[in-house]
C-alpha positions in Angstrom: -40.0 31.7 41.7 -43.4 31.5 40.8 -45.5 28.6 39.3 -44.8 29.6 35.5 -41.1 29.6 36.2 -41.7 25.9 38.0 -43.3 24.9 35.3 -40.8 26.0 32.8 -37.8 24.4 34.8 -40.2 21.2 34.5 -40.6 21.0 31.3 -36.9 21.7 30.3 -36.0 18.9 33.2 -38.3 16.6 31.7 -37.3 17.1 28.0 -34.1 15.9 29.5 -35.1 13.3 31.4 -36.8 11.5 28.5 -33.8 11.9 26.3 -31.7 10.3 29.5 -34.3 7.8 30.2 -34.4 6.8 26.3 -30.3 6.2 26.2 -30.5 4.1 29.2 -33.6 2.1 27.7 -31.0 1.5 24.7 -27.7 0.5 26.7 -29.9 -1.7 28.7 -31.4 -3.1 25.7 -27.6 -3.6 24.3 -26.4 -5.6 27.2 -29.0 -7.9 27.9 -28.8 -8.7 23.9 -25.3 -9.2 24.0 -24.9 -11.3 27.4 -26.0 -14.3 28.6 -28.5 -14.1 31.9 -26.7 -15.0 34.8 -23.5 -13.0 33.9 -22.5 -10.1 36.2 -20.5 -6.4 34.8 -18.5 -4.9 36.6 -17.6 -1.1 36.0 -14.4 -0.3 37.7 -13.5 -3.4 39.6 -16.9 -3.5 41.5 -20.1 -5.4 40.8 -22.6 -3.3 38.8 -25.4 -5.3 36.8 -26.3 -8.8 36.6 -28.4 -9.9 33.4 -31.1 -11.5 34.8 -33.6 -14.1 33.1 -36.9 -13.0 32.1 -39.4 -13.5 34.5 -42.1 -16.3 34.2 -45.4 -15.1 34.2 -49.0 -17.2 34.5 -50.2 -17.5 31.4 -54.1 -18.3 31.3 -54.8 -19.7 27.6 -51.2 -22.1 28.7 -52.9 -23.3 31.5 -55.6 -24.0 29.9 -54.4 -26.7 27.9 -51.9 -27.9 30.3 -54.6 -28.5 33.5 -57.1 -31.1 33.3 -60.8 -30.3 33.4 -61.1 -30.7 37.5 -58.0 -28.8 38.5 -59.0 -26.2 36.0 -62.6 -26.0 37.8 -60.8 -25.6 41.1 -58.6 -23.1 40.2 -61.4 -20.9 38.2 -62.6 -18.0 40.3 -65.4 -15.6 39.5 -65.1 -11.5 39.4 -66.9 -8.3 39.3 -66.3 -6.6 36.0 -65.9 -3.2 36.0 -67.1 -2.3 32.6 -70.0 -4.6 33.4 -70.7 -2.5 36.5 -71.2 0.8 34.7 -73.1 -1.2 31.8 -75.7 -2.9 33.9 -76.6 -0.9 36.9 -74.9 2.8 35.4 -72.3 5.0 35.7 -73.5 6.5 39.3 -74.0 3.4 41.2 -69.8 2.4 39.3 -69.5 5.6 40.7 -70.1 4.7 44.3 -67.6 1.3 43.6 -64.7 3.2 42.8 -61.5 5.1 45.0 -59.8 8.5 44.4 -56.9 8.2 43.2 -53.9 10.8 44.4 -53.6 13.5 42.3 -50.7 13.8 40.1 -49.6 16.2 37.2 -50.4 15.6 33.4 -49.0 17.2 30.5 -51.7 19.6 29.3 -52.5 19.2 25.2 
């Protein structure tokens, strides 16, 4: 096989994919809106899903006005911006602060 034939067998298997991948987006949306969190489902007589509850997640601007003005001060760290990197001392020297990545494949437009 060569690359173009790889290629086309990609794109095929991901054309696929996303129509799978959108169905089970929708069945999962289905169950979690009909069932209560905690519940388990079986599928044929053996435990399959549980609906869990959302997660809780740190929310700043909450914190905010729920922490008074000392424990807020202790809590409050400083960091480098990134965008404020490039901006003040230019794209070569944000250049020399970043890692490569590992390559990976892109859909070409």
């Amino acid at each position: 096989m060569s690359i173009t034939d790889d290629a086309a067998r990609l794109a095929v298997l991901e054309g696929q994919a996303q129509e799978l991948n959108d169905e089970i987006r929708r069945l999962r949306a289905v169950i979690v809106a009909t069932t209560e969190p905690g519940t388990v489902i079986e599928v044929g007589g053996v435990p399959r899903w549980r609906v869990a509850p959302g997660k809780r997640t740190f929310d700043e601007s909450l914190a905010r006005s729920v922490l008074n003005a000392d424990t807020l001060a202790a809590c409050t760290v400083t960091k480098v911006d990134s965008a404020k990197v490039k901006a003040v001392a230019g794209e070569v020297t944000w250049s020399l602060c970043t890692k490569q990545g590992d390559p990976f494949l892109v859909v070409a437009k």
